[in-house]
C-alpha positions as CSV (number, residue, x, y, z in Angstrom):
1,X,-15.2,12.1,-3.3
2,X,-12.5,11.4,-0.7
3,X,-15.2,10.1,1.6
4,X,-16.9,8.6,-0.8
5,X,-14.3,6.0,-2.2
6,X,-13.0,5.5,1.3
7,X,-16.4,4.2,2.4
8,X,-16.3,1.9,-0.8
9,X,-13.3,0.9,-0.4
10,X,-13.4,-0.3,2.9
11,X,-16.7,-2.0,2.3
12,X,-15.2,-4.1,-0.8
13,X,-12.2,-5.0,1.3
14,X,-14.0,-6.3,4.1
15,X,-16.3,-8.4,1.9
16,X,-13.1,-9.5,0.1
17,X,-11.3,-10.7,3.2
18,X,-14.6,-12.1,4.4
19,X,-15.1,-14.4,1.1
20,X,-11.1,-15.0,0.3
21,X,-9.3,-14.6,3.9
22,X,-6.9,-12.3,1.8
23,X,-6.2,-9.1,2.9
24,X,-5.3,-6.6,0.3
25,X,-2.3,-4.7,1.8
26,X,-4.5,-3.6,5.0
27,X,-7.9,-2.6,5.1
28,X,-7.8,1.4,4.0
29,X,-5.0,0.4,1.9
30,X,-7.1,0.1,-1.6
31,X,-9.4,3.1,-0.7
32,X,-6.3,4.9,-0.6
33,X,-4.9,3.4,-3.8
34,X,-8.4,3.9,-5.8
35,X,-8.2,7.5,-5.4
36,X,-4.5,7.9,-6.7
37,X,-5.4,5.3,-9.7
38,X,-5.5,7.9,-12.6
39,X,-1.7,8.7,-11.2
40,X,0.2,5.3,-11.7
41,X,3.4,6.9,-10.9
42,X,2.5,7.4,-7.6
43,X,1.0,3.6,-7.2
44,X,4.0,2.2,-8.1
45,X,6.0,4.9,-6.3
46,X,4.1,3.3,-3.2
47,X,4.8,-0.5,-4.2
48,X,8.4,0.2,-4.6
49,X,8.8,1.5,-1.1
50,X,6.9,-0.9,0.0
51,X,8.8,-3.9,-0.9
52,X,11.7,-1.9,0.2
53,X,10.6,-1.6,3.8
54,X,9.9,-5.3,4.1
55,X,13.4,-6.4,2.1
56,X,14.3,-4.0,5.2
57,X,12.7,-5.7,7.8
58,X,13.7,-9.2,6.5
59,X,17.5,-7.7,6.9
60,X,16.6,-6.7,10.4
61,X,14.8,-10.0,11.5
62,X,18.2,-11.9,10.9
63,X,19.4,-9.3,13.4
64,X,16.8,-9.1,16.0
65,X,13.8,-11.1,17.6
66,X,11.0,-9.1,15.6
67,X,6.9,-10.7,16.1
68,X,4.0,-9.3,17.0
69,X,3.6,-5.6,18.2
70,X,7.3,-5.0,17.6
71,X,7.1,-6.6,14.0
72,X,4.5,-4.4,12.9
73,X,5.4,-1.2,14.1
74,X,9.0,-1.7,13.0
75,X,7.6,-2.3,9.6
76,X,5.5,0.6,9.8
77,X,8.4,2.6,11.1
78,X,10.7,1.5,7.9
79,X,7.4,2.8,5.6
80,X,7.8,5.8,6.8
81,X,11.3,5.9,6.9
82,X,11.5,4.7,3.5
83,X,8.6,7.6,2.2
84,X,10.9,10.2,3.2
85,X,14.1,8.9,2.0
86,X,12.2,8.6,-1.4
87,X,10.7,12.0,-1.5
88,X,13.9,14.0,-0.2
89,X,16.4,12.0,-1.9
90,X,15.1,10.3,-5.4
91,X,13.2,12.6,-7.0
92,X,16.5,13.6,-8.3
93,X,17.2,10.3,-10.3
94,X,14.1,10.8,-12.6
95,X,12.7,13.2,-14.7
96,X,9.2,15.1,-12.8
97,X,7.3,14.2,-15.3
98,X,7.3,10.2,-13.9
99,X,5.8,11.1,-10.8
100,X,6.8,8.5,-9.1
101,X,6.0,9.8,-5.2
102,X,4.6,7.8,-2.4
103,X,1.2,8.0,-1.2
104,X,1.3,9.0,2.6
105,X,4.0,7.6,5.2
106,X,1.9,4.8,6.7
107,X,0.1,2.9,3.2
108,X,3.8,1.4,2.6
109,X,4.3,-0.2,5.9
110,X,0.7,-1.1,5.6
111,X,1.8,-2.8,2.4
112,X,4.9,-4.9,3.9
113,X,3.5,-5.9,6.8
114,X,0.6,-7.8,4.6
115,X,3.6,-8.9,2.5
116,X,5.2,-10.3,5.8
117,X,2.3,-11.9,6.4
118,X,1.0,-13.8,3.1
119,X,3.2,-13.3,0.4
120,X,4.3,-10.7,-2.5
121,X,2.3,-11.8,-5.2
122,X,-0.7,-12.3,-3.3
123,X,-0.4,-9.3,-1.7
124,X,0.2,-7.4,-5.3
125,X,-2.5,-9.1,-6.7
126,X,-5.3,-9.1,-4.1
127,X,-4.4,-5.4,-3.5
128,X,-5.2,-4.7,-6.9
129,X,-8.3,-6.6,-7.7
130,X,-9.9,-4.6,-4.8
131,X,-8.5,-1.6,-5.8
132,X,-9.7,-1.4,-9.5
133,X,-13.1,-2.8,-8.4
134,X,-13.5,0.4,-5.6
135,X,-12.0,2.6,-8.7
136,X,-15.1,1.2,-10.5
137,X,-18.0,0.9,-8.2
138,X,-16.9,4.6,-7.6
139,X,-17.5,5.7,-11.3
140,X,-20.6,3.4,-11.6
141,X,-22.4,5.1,-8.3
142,X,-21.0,8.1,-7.9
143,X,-20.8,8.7,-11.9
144,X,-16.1,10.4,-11.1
């Protein structure tokens, strides 16, 4: 199933970039997203840190000179950084039933850097499109 969706996914984000220029939140990024939709709590878990690690990075950019290789990795670094900040320390703010964890360490900075690059909402939006269509091209082929 894993293997499955990831294939799907990557092939419906490439032919979305392809026809929109629009890259929703990296290329694995929806795969990733698709398997964990049944588990909101965890998607929005996953935006949340997100959009923390690039309010993060725009703090830092005031700070430092931050483009290319740097840019990225920073943001990447302040995904991951973020990820485990929010499973060691929040979980305790909310009941467990909320679920609200973070899929994987590097999906977040995946997320802010393509929110650097072209925007929240188009980001959020894009993101989505492609991940409800792999969701569903997963159910229609693969029948789960």
């Amino acid at each position: 199933m894993i293997v499955e969706t990831t294939f799907l996914g990557l092939a419906l984000t490439t032919a979305f970039v392809e026809f929109t220029g629009l890259y929703p939140g990296g290329i694995i990024v929806p795969s990733y997203l698709a398997l964990y939709l049944r588990d909101p709590g965890r998607i929005c878990g996953t935006v949340v840190v997100a959009i923390l690690s690039w309010l993060s990075y725009q703090l830092l950019s005031h700070l430092f000179i931050l483009y290319g290789r740097r840019r990225f990795v920073l943001i990447i670094f302040l995904g991951g950084l973020w990820s485990i900040l929010w499973r060691e320390f929040f979980p305790i703010y909310w009941s467990s039933h909320m679920n609200l964890m973070v899929i994987g360490w590097i999906v977040p900075g995946l997320i802010a850097n393509t929110i650097e690059r072209q925007g929240l909402w188009i980001t959020l939006l894009s993101m989505g499109i492609v991940t409800v269509a792999t969701y569903f091209l997963r159910l229609l082929l693969l029948g789960y």
